[in-house]
Structure formats: C-alpha cells, structure tokens
C-alpha positions in Angstrom: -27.7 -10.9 -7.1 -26.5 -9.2 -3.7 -23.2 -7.9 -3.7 -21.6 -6.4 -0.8 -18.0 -4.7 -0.2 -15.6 -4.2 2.2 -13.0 -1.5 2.8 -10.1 -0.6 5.3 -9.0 3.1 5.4 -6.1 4.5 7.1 -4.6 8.0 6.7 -2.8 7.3 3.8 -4.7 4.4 1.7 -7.9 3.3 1.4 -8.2 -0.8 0.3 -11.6 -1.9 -1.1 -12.5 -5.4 -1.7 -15.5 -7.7 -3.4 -16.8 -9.9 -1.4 -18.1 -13.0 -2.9 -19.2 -16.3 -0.9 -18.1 -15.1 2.1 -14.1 -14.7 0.6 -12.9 -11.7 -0.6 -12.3 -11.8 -4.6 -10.7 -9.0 -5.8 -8.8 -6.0 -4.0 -8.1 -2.9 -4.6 -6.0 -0.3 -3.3 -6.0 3.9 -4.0 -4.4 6.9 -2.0 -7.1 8.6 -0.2 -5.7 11.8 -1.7 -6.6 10.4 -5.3 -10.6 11.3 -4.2 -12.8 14.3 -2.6 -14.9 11.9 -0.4 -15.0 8.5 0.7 -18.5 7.8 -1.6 -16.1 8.9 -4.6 -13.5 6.2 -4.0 -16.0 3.7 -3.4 -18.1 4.7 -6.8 -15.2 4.3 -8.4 -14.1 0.8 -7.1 -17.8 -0.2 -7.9 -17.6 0.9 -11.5 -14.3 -0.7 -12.1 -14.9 -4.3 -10.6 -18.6 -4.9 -10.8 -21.7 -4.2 -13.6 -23.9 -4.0 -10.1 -24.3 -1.7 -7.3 -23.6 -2.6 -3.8 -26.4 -4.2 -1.1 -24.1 -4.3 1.4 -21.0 -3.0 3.1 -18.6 -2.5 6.3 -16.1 0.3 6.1 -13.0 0.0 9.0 -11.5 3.6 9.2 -9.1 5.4 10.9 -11.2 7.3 13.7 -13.8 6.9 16.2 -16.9 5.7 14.4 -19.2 6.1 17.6 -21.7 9.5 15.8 -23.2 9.3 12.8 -21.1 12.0 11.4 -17.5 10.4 10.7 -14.5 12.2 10.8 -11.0 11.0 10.2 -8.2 11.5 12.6 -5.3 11.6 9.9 -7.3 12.5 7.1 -9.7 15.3 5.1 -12.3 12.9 5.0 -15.5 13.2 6.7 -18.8 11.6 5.8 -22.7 11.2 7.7 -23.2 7.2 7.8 -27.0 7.5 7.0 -26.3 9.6 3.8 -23.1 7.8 2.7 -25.6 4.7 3.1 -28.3 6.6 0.7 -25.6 7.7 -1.5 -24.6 4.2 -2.2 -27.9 2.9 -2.2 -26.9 -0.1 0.3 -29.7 -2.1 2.4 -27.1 -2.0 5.0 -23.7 -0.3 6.1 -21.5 -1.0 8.7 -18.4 1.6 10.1 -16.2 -0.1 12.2 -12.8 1.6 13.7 -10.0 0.2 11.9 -8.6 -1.5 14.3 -11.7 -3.1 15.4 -11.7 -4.5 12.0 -8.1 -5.5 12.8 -8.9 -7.3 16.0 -11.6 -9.4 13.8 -9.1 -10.2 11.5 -6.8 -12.0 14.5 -8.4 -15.3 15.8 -8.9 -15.7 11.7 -4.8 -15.7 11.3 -2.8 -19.0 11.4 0.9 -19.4 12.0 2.2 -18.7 8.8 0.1 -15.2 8.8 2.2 -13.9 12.1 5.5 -13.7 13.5 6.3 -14.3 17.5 8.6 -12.6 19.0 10.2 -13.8 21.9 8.8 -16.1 24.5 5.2 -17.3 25.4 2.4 -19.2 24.3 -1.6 -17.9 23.2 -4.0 -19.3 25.6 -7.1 -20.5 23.7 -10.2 -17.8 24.2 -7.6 -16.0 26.0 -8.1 -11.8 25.7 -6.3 -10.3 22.7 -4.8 -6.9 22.2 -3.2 -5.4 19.2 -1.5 -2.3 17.9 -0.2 -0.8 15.1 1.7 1.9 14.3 1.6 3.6 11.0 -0.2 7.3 9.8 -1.4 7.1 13.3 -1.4 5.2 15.9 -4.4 2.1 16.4 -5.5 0.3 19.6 -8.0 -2.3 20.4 -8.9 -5.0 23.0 -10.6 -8.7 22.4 -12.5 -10.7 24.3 -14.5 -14.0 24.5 -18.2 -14.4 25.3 -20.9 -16.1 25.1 -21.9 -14.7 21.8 -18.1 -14.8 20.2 -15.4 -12.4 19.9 -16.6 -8.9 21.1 -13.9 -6.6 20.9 -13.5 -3.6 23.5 -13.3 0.2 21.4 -11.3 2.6 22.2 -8.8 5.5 21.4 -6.1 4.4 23.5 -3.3 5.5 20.9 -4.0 8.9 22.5 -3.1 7.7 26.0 -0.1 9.9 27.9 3.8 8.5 26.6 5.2 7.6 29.7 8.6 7.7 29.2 11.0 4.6 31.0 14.7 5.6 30.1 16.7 8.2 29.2 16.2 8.8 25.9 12.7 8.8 26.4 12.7 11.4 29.3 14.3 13.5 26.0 11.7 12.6 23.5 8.6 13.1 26.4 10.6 16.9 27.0 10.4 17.1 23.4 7.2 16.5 22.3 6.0 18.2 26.2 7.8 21.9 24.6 6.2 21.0 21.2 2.5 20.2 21.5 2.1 21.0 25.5 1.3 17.3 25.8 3.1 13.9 25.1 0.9 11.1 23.1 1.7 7.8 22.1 0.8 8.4 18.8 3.2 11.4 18.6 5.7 9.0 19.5 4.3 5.4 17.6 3.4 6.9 14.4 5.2 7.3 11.2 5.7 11.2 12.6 6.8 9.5 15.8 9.8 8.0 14.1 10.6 11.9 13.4 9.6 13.4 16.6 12.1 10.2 18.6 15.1 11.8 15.5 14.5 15.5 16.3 14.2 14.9 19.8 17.7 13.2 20.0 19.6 15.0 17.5 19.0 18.3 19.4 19.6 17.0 22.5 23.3 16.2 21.3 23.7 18.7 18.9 23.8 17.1 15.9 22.6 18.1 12.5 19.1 16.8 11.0 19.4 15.2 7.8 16.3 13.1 7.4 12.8 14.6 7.7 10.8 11.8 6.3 10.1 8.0 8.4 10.8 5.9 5.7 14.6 7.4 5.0 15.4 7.1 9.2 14.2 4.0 9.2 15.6 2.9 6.2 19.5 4.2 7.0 18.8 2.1 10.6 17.7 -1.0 8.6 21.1 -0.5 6.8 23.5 0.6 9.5 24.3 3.5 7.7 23.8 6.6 10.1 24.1 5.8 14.0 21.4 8.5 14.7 19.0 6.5 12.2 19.6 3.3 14.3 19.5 5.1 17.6 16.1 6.6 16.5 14.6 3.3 15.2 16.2 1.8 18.4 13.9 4.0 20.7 11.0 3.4 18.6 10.9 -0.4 19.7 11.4 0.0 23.1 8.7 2.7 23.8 6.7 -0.3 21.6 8.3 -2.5 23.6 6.8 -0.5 27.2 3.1 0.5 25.4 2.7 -3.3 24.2 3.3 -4.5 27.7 0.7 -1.8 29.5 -1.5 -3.4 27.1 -1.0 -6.9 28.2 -1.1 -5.7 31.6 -4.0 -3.5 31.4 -6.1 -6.7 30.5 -4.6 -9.8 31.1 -4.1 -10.7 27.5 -3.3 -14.5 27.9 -4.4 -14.9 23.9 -1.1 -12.5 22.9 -0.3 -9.1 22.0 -0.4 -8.3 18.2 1.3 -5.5 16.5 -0.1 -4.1 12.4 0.9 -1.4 10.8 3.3 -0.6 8.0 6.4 0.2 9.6 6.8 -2.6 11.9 6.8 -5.0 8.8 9.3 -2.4 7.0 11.8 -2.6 9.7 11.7 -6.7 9.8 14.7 -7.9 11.5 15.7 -4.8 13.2 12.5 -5.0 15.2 12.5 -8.7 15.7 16.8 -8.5 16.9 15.7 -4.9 18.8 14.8 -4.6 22.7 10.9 -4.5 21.8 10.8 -7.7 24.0 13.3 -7.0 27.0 11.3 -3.7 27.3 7.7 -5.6 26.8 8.7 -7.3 30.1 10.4 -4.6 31.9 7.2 -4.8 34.5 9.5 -4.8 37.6 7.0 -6.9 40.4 4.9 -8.0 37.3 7.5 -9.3 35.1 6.0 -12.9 35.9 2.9 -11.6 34.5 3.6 -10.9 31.1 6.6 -12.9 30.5 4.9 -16.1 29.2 2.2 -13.5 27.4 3.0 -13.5 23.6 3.8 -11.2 21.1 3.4 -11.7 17.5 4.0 -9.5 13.8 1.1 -9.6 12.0 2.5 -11.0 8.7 -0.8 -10.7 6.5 -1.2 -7.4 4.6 -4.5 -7.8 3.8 -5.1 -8.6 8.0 -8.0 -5.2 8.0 -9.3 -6.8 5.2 -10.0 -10.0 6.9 -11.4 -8.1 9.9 -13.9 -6.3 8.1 -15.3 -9.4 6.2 -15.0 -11.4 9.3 -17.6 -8.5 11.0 -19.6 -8.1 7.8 -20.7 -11.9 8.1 -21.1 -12.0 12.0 -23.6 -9.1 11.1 -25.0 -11.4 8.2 -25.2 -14.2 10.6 -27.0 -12.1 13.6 -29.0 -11.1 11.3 -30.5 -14.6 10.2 -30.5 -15.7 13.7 -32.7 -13.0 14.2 -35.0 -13.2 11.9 
C-alpha cells in the first residue's frame, strides 16, 4: 500500500501530515530546532504514525525551492532534493515554496475558513494574492488557466519598504541605519514588530521594555502600554499599503489573503485597525482596489491544504499523462 506525506515548514515549525484518500489523517507538529535535518524530522514522523515507509511526498518550506540544493531563509536547514528523495526512499518528491503551497490551499477555503475585512466581493477565476507575515515574511500570486490554478513564484517579501506616513519615514530611517537597506520582511515579520518598537521608541526617547513580538503585540491587544499599541498600529498599516501593491500589481479581482501567525494573534485589533483605510490609500487608483477584497485566513492547517491540494494535481497530471 502507497503512502505519501505532506509537510509545511516555516522558520520556526515544521507540520507533517498522512495523507490517506486524498484527506489528510493525522497531523503533526515539531519545532524545527527539535532535529539536525529535515530527513530527521520526517523519519521520525514516519516511525511514529505509520508501520510503512513513504512512496510519495510534497514538502512547502520557507525559501526559494527553484535549485536542487535547498536552503532555508529563517532556518539551519538545508537539504539536496535528489538525495533527501533517496534518503527517504520516495518514488516521488515534490518542494514547493511555502506559500505556493499556501496559494493552493485558497480556492479550497470556504467562508467559514476566512475572515473579510472591509469591503468588496471575490470575482470567480479572478487572480489571487496572499501574504503572510510570521518568522519571515511570504508572498505569492494566483492565477487561472487553462490547465487550473497556476500560481506565480516569487520572493516578493524582499521587495524595498516604501514607507507612506510619518512613522514609517522613522521605521524606513531605522531599518536604512541598521541593515543599509529597508525590506518588507524586516518590517512584516515577527522581528518587524520589533524593528516598527525600536524604531519609535528612539525616535521619542522613550525606554525599550519589550524585546520579543509576542509581548508588544500582546500589551497592544490589551491596551496596556501606548507604545505596544502604537507599534502594533504601524504594523497594519504598512500591511495595509504592501496588501494593496499586491492587488495593484496584478489586478487581483479573486481577493487579497493574509496567513501567518501573528495576524490571527492580534484578531480584533487588526480587523478594528487602519489595515483597510491604508489598503486603499491608492490616491488616482483608489477605484481600483476598493471593491478588491481582503480576507484572514482562519484555517491553521491552510499550508497543509495547499500542499495536499498540489500533491494530487501532480497525482492527477500524472495519470493524465500516462
């Protein structure tokens, strides 16, 4: 009996799932920390949910995927597709960018699985982008042909931060003194959260308390220290501007999507925040994205989905072709 995997690795985790009758069965999640290599955490996830070995698998990560030799962005891991294949002894092995996986997982997701936020309505077929902001910082473009969805790769989290107010000419200064460049990853990222704090508190003078993400955003979740909320307040408005370039830079009638951890963490903050008065702040084009749409993905398992959703277009190609 054939038995294929799938997995979804960011910086942080890595989540590994059975697949069984085209649904995924069982999942499993680890800290990539917890293992060397990649093969190692796989191995592992074989030996604990299955007596077999693997035929089959697709693996979206967190890094271009476009050379054999893999190396993550975020992460220690690196890996040669051809040998990881041999390793595992698979008839087959896909590597997908995470986020391509992600964009998969989309036309997949029903109402329930997302939320929207603020005005507009999907167009059916129309082009899809998505986002997500966690270790690092994901991009990716769909599109509809003739032979499906066939999404568009890229590394646009690496793109130039334009900045669009004041307090973002401070965090561009910032990161521009800092690195000797400004990212949108070092600004949409868990380390972005900090970057958008540091940038602020030294530019009024004020004492840094918090160093990690998850305690600014959490004391702007709670009202608790104005610099938290002012912080997490920047945060979605740069998302706000880099969603609506997106929709801009290809007309995406089907919605813009945003993943990633932290904008599920921040909940109604994010949803009651400016994200949406900034994703239309297009001056001349504001008629051209405001009746785009903008959703939360809502669905943690949502990379999951992508990779299983590419594992079987592969399967089916691969009939078709036979």
């Amino acid at each position: 009996m054939s038995q294929r995997f799938i997995a979804d690795v960011g910086g942080t985790n890595i989540r590994l799932a059975l697949v069984e009758n085209g649904r995924i069965s069982l999942i499993k999640k680890y800290l990539c920390t917890e293992f060397d290599t990649i093969a190692d955490a796989i191995l592992f996830f074989q030996n604990e949910c299955t007596d077999t070995g693997f035929t089959e698998g697709c693996i979206g990560i967190a890094c271009p995927v476009n050379n054999d030799l893999v190396k993550m962005t975020n992460h220690t891991w690196e890996f040669s597709k051809s040998a990881l294949q041999t390793q595992l002894g698979l008839d087959a092995l896909h590597v997908i960018n995470d986020f391509t996986a992600v964009a998969h997982s989309l036309p997949t997701l029903n109402h329930n699985q997302v939320i929207a936020v603020g005005q507009g309505k999907a167009k059916d077929k129309g082009n899809i982008a998505v986002f997500g902001p966690g270790t690092g910082l994901g991009v990716e473009h769909l599109t509809w042909t003739s032979k499906g969805w066939q999404t568009l790769d890229g590394e646009g989290g690496h793109v130039d931060f334009a900045p669009t107010d004041e307090n973002g000419l401070i965090v561009w200064q910032y990161l521009q003194n800092k690195f000797g460049r400004a990212s949108a990853e070092e600004v949409l990222s868990g380390r972005g959260i900090v970057n958008i704090y540091n940038a602020l508190a030294e530019a009024k003078g004020m004492e840094k308390q918090f160093s990690d993400p998850a305690d600014i955003s959490e004391n702007a979740i709670n009202n608790s220290d104005q610099l938290c909320v002012e912080t997490a307040q920047q945060f979605c408005r740069v998302m706000g501007s880099f969603a609506g370039n997106l929709a801009l830079n290809l007309c995406t009638t089907g919605g813009v999507f945003i993943g990633g951890g932290i904008v599920s963490k921040l909940g109604k903050f994010f949803v009651n925040s400016d994200f949406r008065a900034y994703f239309e702040a297009k001056g001349d084009f504001k008629e051209y994205v405001k009746d785009i749409p903008t959703y939360v993905i809502d669905e943690p398992d949502h990379g999951l989905l992508g990779a299983l959703a590419f594992l079987l277009q592969q399967s089916k190609r691969t009939i078709e072709d036979e």
